[in-house]
LUMFI-503077 format. One line per 10 residues: number of its first residue (from 0); their letters; for each residue x, y, z of N, C-alpha, C. Coordinates in Angstrom, 2 decimals. Atoms other than C-alpha are relative to their C-alpha. Layout:
<sites>
NUM) a) X,Y,Z,X,Y,Z,X,Y,Z ~ ...
</sites>
This chain:
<sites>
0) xxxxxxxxxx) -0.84,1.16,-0.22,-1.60,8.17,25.03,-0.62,-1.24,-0.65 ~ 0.30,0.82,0.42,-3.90,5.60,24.06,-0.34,-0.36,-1.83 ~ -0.45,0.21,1.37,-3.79,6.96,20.26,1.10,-0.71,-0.35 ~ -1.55,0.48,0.34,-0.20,6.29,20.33,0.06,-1.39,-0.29 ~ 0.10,2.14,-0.20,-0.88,2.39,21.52,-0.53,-0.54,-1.17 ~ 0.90,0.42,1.14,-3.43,2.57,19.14,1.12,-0.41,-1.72 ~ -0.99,-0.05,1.04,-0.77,3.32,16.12,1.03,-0.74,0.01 ~ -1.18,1.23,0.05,2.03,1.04,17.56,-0.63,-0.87,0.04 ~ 1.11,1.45,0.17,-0.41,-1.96,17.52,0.09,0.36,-1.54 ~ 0.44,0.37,1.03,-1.50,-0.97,14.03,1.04,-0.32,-1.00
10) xxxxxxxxxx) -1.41,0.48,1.37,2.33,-0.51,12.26,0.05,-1.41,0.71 ~ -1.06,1.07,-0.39,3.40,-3.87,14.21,-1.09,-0.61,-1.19 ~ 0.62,0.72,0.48,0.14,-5.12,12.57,0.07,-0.17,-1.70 ~ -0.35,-0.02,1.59,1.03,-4.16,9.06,1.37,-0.48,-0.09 ~ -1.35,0.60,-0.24,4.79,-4.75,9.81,-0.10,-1.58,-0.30 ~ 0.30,1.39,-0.21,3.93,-8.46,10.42,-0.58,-0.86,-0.81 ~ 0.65,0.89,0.56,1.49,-8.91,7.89,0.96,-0.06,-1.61 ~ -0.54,-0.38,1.41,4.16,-8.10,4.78,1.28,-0.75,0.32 ~ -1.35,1.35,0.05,6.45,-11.06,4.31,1.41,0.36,-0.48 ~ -1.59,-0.23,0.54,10.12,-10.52,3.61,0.20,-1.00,-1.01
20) xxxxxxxxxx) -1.03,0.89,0.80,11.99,-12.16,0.70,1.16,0.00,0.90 ~ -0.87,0.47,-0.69,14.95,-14.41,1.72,0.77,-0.69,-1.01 ~ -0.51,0.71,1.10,16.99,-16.20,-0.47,0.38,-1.56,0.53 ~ 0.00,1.50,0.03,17.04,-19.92,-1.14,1.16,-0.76,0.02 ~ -1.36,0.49,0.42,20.13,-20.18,-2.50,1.01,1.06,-0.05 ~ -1.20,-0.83,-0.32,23.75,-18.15,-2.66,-0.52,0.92,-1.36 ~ -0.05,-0.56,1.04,22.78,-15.29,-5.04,0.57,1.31,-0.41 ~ -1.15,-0.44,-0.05,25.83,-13.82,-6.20,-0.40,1.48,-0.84 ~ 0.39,-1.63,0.90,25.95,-9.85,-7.04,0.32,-0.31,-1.36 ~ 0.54,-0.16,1.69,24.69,-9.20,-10.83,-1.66,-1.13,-0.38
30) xxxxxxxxxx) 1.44,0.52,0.26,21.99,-11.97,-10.54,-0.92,0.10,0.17 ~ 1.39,-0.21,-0.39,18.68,-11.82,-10.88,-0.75,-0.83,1.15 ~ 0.60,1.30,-1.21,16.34,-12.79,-8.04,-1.41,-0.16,-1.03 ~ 1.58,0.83,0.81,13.58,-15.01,-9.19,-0.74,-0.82,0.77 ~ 0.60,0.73,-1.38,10.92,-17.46,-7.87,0.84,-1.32,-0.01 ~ -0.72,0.77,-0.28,13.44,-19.87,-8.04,1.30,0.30,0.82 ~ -1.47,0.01,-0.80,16.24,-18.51,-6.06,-0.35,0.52,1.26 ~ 0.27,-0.68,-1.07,14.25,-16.45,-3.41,-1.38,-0.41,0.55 ~ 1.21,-0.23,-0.68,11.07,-17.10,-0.84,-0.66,1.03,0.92 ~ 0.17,-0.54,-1.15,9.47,-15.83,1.48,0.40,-0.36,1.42
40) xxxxxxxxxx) -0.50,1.02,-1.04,10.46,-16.09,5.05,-0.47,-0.85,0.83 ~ 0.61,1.07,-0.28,7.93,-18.50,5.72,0.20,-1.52,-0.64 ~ -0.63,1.10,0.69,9.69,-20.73,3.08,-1.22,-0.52,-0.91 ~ 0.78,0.24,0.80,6.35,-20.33,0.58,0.72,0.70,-1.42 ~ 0.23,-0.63,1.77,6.62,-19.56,-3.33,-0.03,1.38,0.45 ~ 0.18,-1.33,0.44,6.87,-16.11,-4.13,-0.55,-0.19,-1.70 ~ 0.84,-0.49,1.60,4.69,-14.64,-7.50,1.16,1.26,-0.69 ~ -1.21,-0.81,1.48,6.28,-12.64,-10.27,-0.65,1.37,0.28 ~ -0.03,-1.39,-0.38,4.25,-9.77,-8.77,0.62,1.11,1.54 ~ -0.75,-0.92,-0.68,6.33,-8.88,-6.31,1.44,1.65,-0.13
50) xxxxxxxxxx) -0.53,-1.30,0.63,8.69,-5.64,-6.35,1.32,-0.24,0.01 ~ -1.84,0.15,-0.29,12.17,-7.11,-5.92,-0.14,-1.33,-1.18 ~ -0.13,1.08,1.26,11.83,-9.92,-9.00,0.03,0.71,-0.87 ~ -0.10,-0.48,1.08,13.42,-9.27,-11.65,1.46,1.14,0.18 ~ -0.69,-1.14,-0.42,15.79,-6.81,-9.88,1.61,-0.77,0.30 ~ -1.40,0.43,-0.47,19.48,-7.66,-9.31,0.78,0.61,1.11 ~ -0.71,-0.21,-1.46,21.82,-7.92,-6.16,1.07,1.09,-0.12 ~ -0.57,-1.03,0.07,24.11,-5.24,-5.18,1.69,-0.55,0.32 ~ -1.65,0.71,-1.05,26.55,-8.31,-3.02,-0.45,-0.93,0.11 ~ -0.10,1.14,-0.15,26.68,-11.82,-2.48,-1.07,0.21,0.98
60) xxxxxxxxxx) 0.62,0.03,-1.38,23.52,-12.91,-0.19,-0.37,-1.36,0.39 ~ -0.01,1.50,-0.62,23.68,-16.28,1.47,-1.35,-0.33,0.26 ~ 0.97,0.38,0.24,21.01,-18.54,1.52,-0.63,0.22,1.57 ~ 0.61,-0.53,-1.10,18.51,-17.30,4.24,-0.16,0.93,0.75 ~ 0.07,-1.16,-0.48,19.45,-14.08,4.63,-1.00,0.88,-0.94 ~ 1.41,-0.67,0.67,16.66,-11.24,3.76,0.70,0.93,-1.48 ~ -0.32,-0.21,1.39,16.74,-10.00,0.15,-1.12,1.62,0.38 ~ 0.83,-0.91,-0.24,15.56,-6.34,0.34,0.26,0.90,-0.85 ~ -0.49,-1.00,1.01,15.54,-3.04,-1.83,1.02,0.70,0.19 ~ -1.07,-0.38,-0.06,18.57,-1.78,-0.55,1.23,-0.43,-0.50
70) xxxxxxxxxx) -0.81,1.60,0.49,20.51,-5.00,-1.24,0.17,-0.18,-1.70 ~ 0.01,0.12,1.64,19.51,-4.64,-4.98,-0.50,0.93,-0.85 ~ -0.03,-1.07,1.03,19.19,-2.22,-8.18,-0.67,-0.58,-0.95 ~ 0.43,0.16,1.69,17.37,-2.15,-11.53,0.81,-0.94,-0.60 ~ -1.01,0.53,0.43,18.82,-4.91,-13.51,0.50,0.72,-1.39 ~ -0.74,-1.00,1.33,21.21,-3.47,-16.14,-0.08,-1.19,-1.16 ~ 0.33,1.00,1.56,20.00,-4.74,-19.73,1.59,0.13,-0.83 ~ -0.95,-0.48,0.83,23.82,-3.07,-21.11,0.86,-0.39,1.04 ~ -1.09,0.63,-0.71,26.63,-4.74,-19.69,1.31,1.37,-0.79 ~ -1.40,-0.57,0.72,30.45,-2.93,-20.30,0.54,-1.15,-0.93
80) xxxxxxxxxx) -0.05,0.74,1.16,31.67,-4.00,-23.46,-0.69,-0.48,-0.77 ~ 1.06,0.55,1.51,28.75,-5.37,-25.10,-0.39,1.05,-0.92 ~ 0.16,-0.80,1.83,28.11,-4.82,-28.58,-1.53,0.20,0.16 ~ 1.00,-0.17,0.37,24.79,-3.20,-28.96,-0.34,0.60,-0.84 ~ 0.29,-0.61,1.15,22.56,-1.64,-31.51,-0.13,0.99,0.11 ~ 0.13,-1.19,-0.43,22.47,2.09,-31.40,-1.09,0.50,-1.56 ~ 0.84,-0.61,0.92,19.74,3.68,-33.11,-0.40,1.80,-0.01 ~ 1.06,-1.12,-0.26,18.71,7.06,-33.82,-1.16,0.17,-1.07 ~ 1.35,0.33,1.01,15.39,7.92,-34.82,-0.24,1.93,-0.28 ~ 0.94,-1.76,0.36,14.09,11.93,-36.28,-0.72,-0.32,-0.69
90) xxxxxxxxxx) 1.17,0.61,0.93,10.55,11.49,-37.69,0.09,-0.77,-0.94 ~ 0.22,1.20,0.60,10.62,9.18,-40.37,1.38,-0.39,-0.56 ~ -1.45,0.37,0.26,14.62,8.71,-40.38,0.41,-0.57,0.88 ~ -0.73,0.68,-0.87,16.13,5.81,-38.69,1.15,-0.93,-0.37 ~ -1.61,0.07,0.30,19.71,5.26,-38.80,0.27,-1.12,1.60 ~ -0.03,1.32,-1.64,20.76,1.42,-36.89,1.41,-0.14,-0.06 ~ -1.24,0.77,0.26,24.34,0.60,-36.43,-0.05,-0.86,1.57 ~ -0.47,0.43,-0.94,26.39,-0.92,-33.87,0.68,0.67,0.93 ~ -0.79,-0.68,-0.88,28.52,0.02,-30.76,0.49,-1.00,1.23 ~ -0.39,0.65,-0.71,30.34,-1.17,-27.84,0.02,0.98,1.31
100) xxxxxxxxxx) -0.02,-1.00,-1.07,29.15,0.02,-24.33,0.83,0.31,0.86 ~ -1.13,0.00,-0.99,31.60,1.85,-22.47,-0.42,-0.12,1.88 ~ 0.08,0.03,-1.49,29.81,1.46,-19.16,-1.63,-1.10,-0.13 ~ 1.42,1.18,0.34,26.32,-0.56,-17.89,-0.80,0.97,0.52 ~ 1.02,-0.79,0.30,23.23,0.74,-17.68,-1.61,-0.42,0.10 ~ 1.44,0.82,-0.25,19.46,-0.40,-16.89,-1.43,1.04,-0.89 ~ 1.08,-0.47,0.47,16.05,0.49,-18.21,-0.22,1.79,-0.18 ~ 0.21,-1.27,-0.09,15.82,4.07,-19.47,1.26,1.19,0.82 ~ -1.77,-0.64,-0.36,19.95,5.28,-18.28,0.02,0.32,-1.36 ~ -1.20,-0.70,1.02,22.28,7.03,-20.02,0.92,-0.76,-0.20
110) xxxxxxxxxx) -1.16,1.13,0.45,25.05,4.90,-21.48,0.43,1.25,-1.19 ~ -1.17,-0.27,1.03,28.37,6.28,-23.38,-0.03,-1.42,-1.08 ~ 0.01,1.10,0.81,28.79,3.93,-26.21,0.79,0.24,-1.31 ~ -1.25,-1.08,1.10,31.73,4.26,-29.01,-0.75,-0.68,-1.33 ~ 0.22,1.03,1.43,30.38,3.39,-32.21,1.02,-0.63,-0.81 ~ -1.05,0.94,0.36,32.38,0.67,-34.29,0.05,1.23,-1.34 ~ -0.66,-1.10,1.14,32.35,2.64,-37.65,0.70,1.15,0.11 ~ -1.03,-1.61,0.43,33.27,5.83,-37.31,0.41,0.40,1.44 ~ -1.05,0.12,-1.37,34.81,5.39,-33.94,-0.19,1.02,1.06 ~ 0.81,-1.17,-0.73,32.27,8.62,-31.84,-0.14,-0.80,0.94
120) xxxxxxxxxx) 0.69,-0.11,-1.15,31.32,8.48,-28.58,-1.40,0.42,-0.29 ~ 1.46,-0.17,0.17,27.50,8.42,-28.69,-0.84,-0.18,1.43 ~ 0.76,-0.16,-1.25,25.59,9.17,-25.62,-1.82,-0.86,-0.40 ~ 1.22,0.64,0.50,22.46,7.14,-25.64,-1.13,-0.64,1.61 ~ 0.99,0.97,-1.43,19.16,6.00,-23.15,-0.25,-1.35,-0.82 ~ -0.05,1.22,0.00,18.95,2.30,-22.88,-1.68,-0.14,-0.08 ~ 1.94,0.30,-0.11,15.11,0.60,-24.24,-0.42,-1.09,0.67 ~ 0.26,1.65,-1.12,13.59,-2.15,-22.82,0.63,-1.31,-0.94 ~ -0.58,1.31,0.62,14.85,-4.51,-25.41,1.71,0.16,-0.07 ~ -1.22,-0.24,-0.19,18.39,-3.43,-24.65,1.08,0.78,-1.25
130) xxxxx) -0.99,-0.44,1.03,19.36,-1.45,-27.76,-0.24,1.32,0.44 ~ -0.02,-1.40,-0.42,20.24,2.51,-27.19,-0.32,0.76,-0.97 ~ 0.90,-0.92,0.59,18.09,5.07,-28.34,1.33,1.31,0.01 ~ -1.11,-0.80,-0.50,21.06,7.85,-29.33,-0.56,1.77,-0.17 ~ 0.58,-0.75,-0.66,20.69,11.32,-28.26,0.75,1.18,-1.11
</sites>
């Protein structure tokens, strides 16, 4: 019995010591949270190493309510409709055009994407600089 106590004392004590994000201001689904839109709920600065910056909302979250990983997703670098660059690469052959994404897509997804020239569907993973690597 007194393990048990022991272990609910120690989560409350970790529980307690790990600050929630909250948001500052109204930050409307698709935006990014940053240290300007979100604190902690002590109402200090947040750092850029936290795990929810950088990440985008899933739904509207009013200012003061908690900002958490459920609440928000990977932000998508490929919006629907944007024109991006589609590349493919085979050892020392790389072929760049353009395309227009038929859906959105975040760091390292799959994205459909029609190319403008010759008018294909091109399946492609998304890079970090937002152009699709095609498959």
């Amino acid at each position: 019995m007194i393990s048990l106590i022991a272990l609910g004392i120690g989560a409350c004590a970790v529980f307690a010591d790990a600050s929630s994000l909250v948001a500052a201001e109204v930050i409307r689904a698709g935006d990014r949270i940053s240290p300007a839109n979100a604190v902690t709920d002590a109402g200090t600065a947040i750092d850029q190493d936290d795990p929810l910056i950088g990440r985008e909302v899933r739904r509207t979250i009013y200012e003061g309510q908690p900002v958490t990983a459920d609440n928000t997703r990977p932000a998508m670098l490929v919006k629907r409709n944007q024109i991006v660059s589609i590349k493919y690469i085979k050892g020392g052959l790389e072929i760049t055009t353009t395309g227009r994404a038929m859906g959105e897509a975040g760091l390292n997804e799959s994205v459909s994407v029609l190319n403008q020239q010759s008018r294909q569907m091109v399946q492609g993973i998304v890079q970090p600089d937002g152009w699709v690597l095609a498959q």
